[in-house]
Phi, psi and omega in degrees: 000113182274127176249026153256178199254144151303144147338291188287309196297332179286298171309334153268341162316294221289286193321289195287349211269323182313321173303315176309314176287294192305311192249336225220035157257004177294173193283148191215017177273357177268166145274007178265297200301309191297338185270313200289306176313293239279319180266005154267353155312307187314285203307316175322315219091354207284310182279011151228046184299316185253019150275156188274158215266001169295310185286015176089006189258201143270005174077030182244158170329172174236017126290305190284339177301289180332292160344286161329310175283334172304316212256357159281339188287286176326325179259338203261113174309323180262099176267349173299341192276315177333281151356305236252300173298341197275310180313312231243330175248003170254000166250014177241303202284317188289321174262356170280347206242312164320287184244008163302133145341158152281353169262333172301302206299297176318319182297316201241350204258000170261335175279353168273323171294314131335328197076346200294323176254139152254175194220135169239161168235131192241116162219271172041149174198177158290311209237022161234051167317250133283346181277022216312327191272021194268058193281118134217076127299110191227176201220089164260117203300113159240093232032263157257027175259181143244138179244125193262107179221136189180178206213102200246122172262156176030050175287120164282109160085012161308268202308021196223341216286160164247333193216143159236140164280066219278131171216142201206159179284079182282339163214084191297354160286345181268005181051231174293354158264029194234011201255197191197139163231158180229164170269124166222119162306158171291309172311359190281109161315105163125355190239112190261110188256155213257205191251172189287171195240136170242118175311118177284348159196238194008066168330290215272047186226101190290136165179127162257177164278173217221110172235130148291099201232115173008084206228113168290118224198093182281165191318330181260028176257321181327144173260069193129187172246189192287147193070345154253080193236346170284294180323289172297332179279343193281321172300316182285269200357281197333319177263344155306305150315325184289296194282297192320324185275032175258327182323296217287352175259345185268334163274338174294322186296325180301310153320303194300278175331297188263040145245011143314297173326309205287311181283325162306299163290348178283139174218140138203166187072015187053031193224169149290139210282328192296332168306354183278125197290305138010272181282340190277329182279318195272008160280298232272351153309275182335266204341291190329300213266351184290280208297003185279288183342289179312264172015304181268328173298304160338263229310324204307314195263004172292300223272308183318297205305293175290000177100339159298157181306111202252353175297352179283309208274335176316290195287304191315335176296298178312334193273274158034249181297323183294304168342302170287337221268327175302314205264337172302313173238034165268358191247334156268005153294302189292338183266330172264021158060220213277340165264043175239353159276348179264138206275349187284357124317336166057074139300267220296346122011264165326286161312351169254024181251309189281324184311317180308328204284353181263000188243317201259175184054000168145142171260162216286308171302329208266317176294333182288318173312302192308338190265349175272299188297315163290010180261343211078010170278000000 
């Protein structure tokens, strides 16, 4: 079993985590500031890692994606904006290049890649929770159209999108085999983006609701063919579970350093505090929980890679890293004490960032199902 990185896999580690601390640490709660993030992401690779590089992307593994993203995690301070792109390329990009037309994909998948364009994804529902196919949104076929009407909640990248993944009930007697996803444009008649929703944390992840008033969708927008709308969302997760929560390893190690730092330099009782057992046991819990994480996020996309069946390990990864990314930066509140409580230090940060990560992409229960259902229970 080899634990090393290729070269080149060192050299894009290297490339991004420096760009990230230098250019993406700017404010990314303006939308102007936020269009400028969004095309140096472009320039980065970052909004096309694992697209092939004829469509504007680089073409890499869903290992080396990972990487790449620990070290965009690792570098870049605002995981709501983090957030906010990794969403954009695996539930918007990922499923336009997997089941798009060959015409979709040239129209749309080099201006996703670029940043010049953004991508949401609309599954979301009130009573389509975890409960994800309980849609009724639906999309009825009018010659070579679909007229699409519905009410899509906690869109990421709703209020910025330029382009949406829409999924909807095209036969609602078929359930989840009924479902259908589509490309719907913003500029599409019939399409209401609601106002931003404000967040106890990922600020800079812009997102509302999303409503569909007899919103007209021609025939060549379908992703997939009618009715594999399962499908295509069941694909995008796998790479959002697998890759994204690599962010989330790039933010425990940063954590991990400066409150290492924070402790070396902290004295009391005429000592540095980290010599305090108290405290020196509770880093070295964070260390644990970091490389355990990592570890099963490698195997997992490792496992993507070869072609194999990845859900067991997809979700342990997922459960994992948001779990540790919670409890890791709850430990660095208490180890800085009364300014990991002040937000102008940006501790306490780190924790209203990791609590969502235990909600999106599938909630922490919904991965305790999916690793039972694959033990066979």
């Amino acid at each position: 079993m080899d634990f090393s990185w290729t070269e080149n896999q060192n050299e894009l580690y290297a490339k991004v985590l420096a760009l990230a601390k230098e250019k993406l640490n700017s404010s990314a709660k303006e939308p102007e500031m936020a269009q400028n993030l969004w095309h140096l992401c472009g320039e980065l690779g970052i909004l096309g890692l694992c697209v092939p590089k004829r469509y504007g992307g680089m073409g890499l593994d869903a290992l080396t994606t990972t990487r790449v993203i620990e070290a965009y995690g690792r570098g870049c301070e605002d995981m709501g904006f983090v957030f906010a792109t990794l969403a954009h390329l695996f539930a918007c990009t990922m499923p336009i290049l997997e089941y798009g037309t060959e015409l979709l994909k040239e129209a749309i998948l080099p201006q996703l890649c670029s940043g010049e364009w953004k991508g949401a994804n609309a599954i979301t529902e009130k009573e389509a929770g975890s409960d994800v196919f309980a849609l009724r949104t639906k999309a009825v076929r009018d010659g070579k159209s679909y007229v699409l009407t519905g009410h899509k909640i906690y869109v990421t990248n709703a209020p910025l999108a330029d382009v949406f993944v829409v999924y909807a009930s095209t036969n609602p007697t078929h359930g989840y085999l009924g479902i259908t996803a589509f490309i719907v444009e913003k500029n599409t008649p019939g399409v209401i983006v609601g106002k931003p929703f404000s967040k106890m944390g990922l600020d800079s992840t812009f997102a509302s609701s999303v409503y569909f008033k007899d919103c007209h969708v021609p025939e060549g927008n379908k992703l997939g063919n009618e009715g594999q709308g399962a499908q295509v969302f069941q694909s995008s997760m796998q790479w959002e579970r697998a890759c994204l929560f690599a962010a989330y390893v790039g933010m425990m190690e940063r954590q991990l350093e400066q409150t290492i730092g924070y402790t070396r330099s902290r004295r009391q009782f005429g000592r540095a505090i980290s010599k305090n057992q108290a405290i020196s046991h509770r880093i070295a819990d964070m260390k644990l929980r970091l490389e355990s994480a990592r570890l099963l996020l490698y195997r997992a996309c490792w496992l993507f890679d070869q072609g194999k069946n990845p859900v067991l390990d997809v979700s342990m990864s997922k459960l994992a890293i948001s779990e540790a990314a919670i409890q890791s930066s709850l430990d660095a509140i208490q180890i800085h004490g009364g300014i990991g409580f002040l937000t102008e230090f940006g501790i306490e940060r780190g924790l209203r960032d990791a609590i969502p990560s235990t909600i999106f992409s599938g909630t922490s229960e919904m991965q305790r199902e999916l690793i039972a259902r694959e033990l066979g229970l």
